[in-house]
matplotlib code that plots the C-alpha trace (Angstrom):
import matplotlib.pyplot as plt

x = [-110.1, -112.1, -110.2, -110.1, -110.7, -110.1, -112.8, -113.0, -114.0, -110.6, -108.3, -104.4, -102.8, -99.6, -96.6, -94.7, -91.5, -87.7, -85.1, -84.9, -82.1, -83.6, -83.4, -86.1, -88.1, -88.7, -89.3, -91.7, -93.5, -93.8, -95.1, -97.9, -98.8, -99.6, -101.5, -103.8, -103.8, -102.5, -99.0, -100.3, -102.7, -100.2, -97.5, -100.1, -100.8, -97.0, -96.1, -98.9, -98.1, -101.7, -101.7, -102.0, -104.8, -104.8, -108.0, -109.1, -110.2, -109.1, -106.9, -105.1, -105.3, -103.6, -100.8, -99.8, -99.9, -97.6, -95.6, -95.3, -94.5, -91.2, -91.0, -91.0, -87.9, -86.0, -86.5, -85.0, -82.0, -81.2, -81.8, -79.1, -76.4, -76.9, -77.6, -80.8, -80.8, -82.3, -84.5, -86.1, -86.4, -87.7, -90.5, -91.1, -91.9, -94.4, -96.5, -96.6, -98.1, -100.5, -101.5, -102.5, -104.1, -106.5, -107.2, -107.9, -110.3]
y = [74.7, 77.9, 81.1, 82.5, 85.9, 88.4, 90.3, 93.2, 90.1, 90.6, 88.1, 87.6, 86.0, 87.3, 86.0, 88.2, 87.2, 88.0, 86.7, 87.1, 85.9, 83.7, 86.3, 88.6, 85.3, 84.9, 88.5, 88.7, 85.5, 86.8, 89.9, 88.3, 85.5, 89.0, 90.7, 87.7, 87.9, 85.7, 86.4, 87.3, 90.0, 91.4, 91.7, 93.3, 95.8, 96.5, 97.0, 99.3, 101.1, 100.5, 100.2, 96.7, 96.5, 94.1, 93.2, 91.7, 87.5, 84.9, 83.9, 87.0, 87.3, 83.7, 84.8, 87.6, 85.4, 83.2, 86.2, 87.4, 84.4, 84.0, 87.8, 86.9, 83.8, 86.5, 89.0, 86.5, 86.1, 89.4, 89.4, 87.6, 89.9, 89.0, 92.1, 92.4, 92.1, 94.1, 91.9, 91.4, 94.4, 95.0, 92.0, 93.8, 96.9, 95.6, 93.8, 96.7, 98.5, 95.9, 95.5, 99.1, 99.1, 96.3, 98.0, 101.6, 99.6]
z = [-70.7, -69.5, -68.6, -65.1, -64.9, -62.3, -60.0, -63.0, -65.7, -67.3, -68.7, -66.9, -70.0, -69.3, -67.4, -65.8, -63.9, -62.1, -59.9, -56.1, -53.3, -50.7, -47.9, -50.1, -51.3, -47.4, -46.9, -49.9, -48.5, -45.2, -46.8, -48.6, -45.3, -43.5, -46.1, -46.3, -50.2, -52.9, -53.8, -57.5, -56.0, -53.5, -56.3, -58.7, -56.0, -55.1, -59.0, -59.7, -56.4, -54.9, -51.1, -49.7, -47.4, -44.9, -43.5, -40.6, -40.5, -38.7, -41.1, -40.8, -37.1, -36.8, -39.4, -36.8, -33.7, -35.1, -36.6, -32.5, -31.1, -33.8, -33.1, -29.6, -29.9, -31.4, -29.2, -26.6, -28.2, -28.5, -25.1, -24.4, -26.0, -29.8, -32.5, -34.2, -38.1, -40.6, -41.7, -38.4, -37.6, -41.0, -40.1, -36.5, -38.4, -40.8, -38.5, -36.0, -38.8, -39.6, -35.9, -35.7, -39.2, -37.2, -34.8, -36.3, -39.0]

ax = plt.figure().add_subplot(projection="3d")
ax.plot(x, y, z, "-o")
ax.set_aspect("equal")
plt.show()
């Protein structure tokens, strides 16, 4: 079997690994959908406290359409009297930012 290495020709023989609830598995996830890397190279970046850089493909720009139209559902029903919760307005937040990273890059 012949190693994979990463883009700098090293070696990721190590395992790293922790628990998480549900609510910040689907947060993580929805994290790593928008950042249009893998989930191992978006962690790396988070743990090292690189910035995440989201760049612009159509991949990415069909992640955030669908992110708007569930952004949109919600923002119905909280049209109709219900309170918004932290995690979507968390979500909101984070792909505001990405939208304007898009268009300033």
């Amino acid at each position: 079997m012949e190693k994979t290495l990463d883009k700098k020709g090293r070696w990721r023989g190590l395992t790293v690994a922790f628990r998480m609830s549900p609510e910040e598995n689907e947060d993580l996830n929805t994290r790593v959908r928008l950042s249009g890397l893998t989930k191992q190279d978006y962690l790396i970046n988070r743990a090292l406290c690189r910035d995440v850089v989201v760049m612009g493909n159509p991949r990415v720009h069909k992640l955030l359409r669908n992110q708007m139209a569930d952004i949109l559902e919600e923002l119905k029903r909280l049209e109709r009297g219900s309170d918004a919760s932290e995690e979507f307005l968390e979500t909101l937040r984070l792909v505001t930012e990405i939208w304007n990273g898009l268009k300033e890059g």
